[in-house]
C-alpha positions as CSV (number, residue, x, y, z in Angstrom):
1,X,0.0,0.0,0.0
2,X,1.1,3.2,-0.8
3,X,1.9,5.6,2.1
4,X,0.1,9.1,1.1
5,X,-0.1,12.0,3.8
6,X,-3.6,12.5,5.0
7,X,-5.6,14.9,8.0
8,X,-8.5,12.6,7.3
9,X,-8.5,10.6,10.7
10,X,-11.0,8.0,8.4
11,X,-8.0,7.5,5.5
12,X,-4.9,7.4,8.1
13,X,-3.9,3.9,7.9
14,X,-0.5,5.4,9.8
15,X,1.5,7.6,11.1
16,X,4.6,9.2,8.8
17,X,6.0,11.3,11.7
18,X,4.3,12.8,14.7
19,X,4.6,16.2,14.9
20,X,3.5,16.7,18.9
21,X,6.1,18.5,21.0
22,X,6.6,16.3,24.2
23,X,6.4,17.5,28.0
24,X,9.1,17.5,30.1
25,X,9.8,14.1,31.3
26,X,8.0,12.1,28.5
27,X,10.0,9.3,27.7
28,X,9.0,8.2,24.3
29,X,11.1,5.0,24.7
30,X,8.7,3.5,27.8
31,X,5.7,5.4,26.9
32,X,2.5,3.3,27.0
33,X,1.2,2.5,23.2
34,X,-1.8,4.5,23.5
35,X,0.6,7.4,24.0
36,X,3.4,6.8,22.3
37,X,5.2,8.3,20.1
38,X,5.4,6.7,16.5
39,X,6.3,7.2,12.9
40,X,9.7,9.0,11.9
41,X,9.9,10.7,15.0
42,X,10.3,7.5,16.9
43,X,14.1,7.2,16.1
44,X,14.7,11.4,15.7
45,X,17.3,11.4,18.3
46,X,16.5,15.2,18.8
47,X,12.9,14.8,19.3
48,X,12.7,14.4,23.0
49,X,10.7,15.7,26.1
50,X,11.1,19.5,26.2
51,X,11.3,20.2,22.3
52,X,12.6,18.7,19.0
53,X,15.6,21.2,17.3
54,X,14.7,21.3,13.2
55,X,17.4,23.2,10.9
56,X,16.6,25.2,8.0
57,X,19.2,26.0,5.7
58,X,18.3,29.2,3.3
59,X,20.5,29.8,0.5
60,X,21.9,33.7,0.3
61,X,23.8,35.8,-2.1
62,X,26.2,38.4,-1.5
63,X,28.3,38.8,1.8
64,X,25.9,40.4,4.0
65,X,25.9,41.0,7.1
66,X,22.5,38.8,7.5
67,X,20.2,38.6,10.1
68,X,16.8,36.4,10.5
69,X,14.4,36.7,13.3
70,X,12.2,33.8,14.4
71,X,8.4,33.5,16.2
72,X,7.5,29.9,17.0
73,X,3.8,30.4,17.4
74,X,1.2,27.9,18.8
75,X,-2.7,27.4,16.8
76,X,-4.5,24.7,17.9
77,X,-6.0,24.4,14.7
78,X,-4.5,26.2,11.4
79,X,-6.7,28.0,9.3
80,X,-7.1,25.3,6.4
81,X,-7.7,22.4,8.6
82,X,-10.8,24.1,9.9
83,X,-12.3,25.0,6.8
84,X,-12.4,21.6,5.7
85,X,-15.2,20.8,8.0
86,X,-17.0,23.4,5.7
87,X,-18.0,20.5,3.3
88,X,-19.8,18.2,6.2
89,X,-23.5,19.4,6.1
90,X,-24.0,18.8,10.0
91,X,-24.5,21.0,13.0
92,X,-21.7,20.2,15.6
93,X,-19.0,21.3,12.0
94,X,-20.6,24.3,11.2
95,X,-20.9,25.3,15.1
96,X,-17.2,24.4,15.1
97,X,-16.8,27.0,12.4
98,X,-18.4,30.1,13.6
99,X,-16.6,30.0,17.0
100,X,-13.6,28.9,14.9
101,X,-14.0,32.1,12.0
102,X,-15.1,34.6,15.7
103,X,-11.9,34.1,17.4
104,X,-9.8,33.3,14.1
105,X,-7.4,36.5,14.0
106,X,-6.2,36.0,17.6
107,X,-5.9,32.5,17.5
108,X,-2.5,32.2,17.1
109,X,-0.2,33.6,19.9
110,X,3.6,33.7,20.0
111,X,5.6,31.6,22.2
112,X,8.7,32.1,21.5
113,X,11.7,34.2,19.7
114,X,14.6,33.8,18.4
115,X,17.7,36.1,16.3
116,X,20.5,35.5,14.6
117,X,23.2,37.5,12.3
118,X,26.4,36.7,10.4
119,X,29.3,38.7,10.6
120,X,29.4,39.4,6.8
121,X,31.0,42.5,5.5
122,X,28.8,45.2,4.5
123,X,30.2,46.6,1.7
Protein backbone atom coordinates (compact mmCIF):
# COMPACT_ATOMS: atom_id res chain seq x y z
CA UNK A 1 0.00 0.00 0.00
CA UNK A 2 1.09 3.22 -0.82
CA UNK A 3 1.87 5.57 2.14
CA UNK A 4 0.08 9.12 1.15
CA UNK A 5 -0.10 11.98 3.76
CA UNK A 6 -3.59 12.45 4.98
CA UNK A 7 -5.57 14.90 7.95
CA UNK A 8 -8.55 12.64 7.31
CA UNK A 9 -8.46 10.65 10.72
CA UNK A 10 -10.96 8.00 8.38
CA UNK A 11 -8.03 7.51 5.49
CA UNK A 12 -4.95 7.38 8.07
CA UNK A 13 -3.90 3.88 7.87
CA UNK A 14 -0.47 5.39 9.83
CA UNK A 15 1.47 7.65 11.14
CA UNK A 16 4.60 9.18 8.80
CA UNK A 17 5.97 11.28 11.71
CA UNK A 18 4.31 12.83 14.72
CA UNK A 19 4.63 16.19 14.95
CA UNK A 20 3.50 16.66 18.92
CA UNK A 21 6.09 18.46 21.05
CA UNK A 22 6.58 16.31 24.17
CA UNK A 23 6.44 17.53 27.97
CA UNK A 24 9.15 17.48 30.13
CA UNK A 25 9.77 14.10 31.26
CA UNK A 26 7.99 12.11 28.48
CA UNK A 27 10.01 9.29 27.73
CA UNK A 28 9.00 8.19 24.34
CA UNK A 29 11.14 5.02 24.66
CA UNK A 30 8.74 3.46 27.85
CA UNK A 31 5.66 5.36 26.93
CA UNK A 32 2.48 3.34 26.95
CA UNK A 33 1.25 2.51 23.21
CA UNK A 34 -1.79 4.46 23.50
CA UNK A 35 0.61 7.44 23.95
CA UNK A 36 3.44 6.84 22.33
CA UNK A 37 5.22 8.33 20.09
CA UNK A 38 5.39 6.73 16.51
CA UNK A 39 6.28 7.18 12.90
CA UNK A 40 9.65 9.00 11.90
CA UNK A 41 9.93 10.74 15.00
CA UNK A 42 10.31 7.54 16.93
CA UNK A 43 14.13 7.24 16.12
CA UNK A 44 14.74 11.35 15.71
CA UNK A 45 17.26 11.38 18.32
CA UNK A 46 16.46 15.16 18.76
CA UNK A 47 12.85 14.83 19.27
CA UNK A 48 12.67 14.44 23.04
CA UNK A 49 10.68 15.70 26.06
CA UNK A 50 11.11 19.49 26.16
CA UNK A 51 11.32 20.24 22.28
CA UNK A 52 12.59 18.72 19.00
CA UNK A 53 15.56 21.19 17.29
CA UNK A 54 14.73 21.33 13.21
CA UNK A 55 17.37 23.23 10.91
CA UNK A 56 16.59 25.21 8.02
CA UNK A 57 19.21 26.04 5.66
CA UNK A 58 18.27 29.18 3.32
CA UNK A 59 20.47 29.84 0.52
CA UNK A 60 21.93 33.68 0.28
CA UNK A 61 23.81 35.84 -2.15
CA UNK A 62 26.16 38.44 -1.53
CA UNK A 63 28.26 38.76 1.77
CA UNK A 64 25.94 40.39 3.97
CA UNK A 65 25.89 40.95 7.13
CA UNK A 66 22.53 38.75 7.50
CA UNK A 67 20.15 38.65 10.08
CA UNK A 68 16.85 36.41 10.45
CA UNK A 69 14.36 36.71 13.30
CA UNK A 70 12.21 33.81 14.43
CA UNK A 71 8.35 33.49 16.18
CA UNK A 72 7.49 29.86 17.03
CA UNK A 73 3.80 30.36 17.44
CA UNK A 74 1.16 27.92 18.77
CA UNK A 75 -2.71 27.37 16.80
CA UNK A 76 -4.50 24.75 17.94
CA UNK A 77 -6.03 24.41 14.68
CA UNK A 78 -4.49 26.21 11.43
CA UNK A 79 -6.74 27.99 9.31
CA UNK A 80 -7.09 25.33 6.39
CA UNK A 81 -7.68 22.38 8.57
CA UNK A 82 -10.78 24.07 9.95
CA UNK A 83 -12.30 25.01 6.78
CA UNK A 84 -12.43 21.61 5.69
CA UNK A 85 -15.17 20.77 8.01
CA UNK A 86 -17.01 23.44 5.73
CA UNK A 87 -18.04 20.46 3.28
CA UNK A 88 -19.82 18.21 6.23
CA UNK A 89 -23.50 19.35 6.08
CA UNK A 90 -24.02 18.80 10.02
CA UNK A 91 -24.49 20.95 13.00
CA UNK A 92 -21.66 20.23 15.56
CA UNK A 93 -19.02 21.28 11.99
CA UNK A 94 -20.59 24.29 11.17
CA UNK A 95 -20.91 25.35 15.06
CA UNK A 96 -17.20 24.42 15.14
CA UNK A 97 -16.76 26.98 12.37
CA UNK A 98 -18.41 30.11 13.57
CA UNK A 99 -16.57 29.97 16.95
CA UNK A 100 -13.58 28.93 14.94
CA UNK A 101 -14.00 32.06 12.00
CA UNK A 102 -15.14 34.61 15.73
CA UNK A 103 -11.94 34.10 17.43
CA UNK A 104 -9.79 33.29 14.11
CA UNK A 105 -7.36 36.49 13.98
CA UNK A 106 -6.25 35.96 17.56
CA UNK A 107 -5.93 32.47 17.49
CA UNK A 108 -2.51 32.20 17.10
CA UNK A 109 -0.21 33.58 19.87
CA UNK A 110 3.60 33.66 20.04
CA UNK A 111 5.64 31.60 22.19
CA UNK A 112 8.73 32.06 21.54
CA UNK A 113 11.71 34.20 19.68
CA UNK A 114 14.62 33.79 18.41
CA UNK A 115 17.72 36.05 16.29
CA UNK A 116 20.52 35.45 14.58
CA UNK A 117 23.25 37.49 12.32
CA UNK A 118 26.36 36.68 10.43
CA UNK A 119 29.35 38.70 10.56
CA UNK A 120 29.37 39.43 6.77
CA UNK A 121 31.05 42.50 5.48
CA UNK A 122 28.76 45.22 4.50
CA UNK A 123 30.17 46.65 1.68
Amino acid sequence: MRRVPTTGLLQATSFLKDNRLLPRGFDKATADADIAVVGDARSDADFRDGGDRVRYVVPAEGAGPFRVDVELRYQPIAYRWAQNLGRYDAPEPARFLRYYNAGASGSSVVVATASASTGGSSN
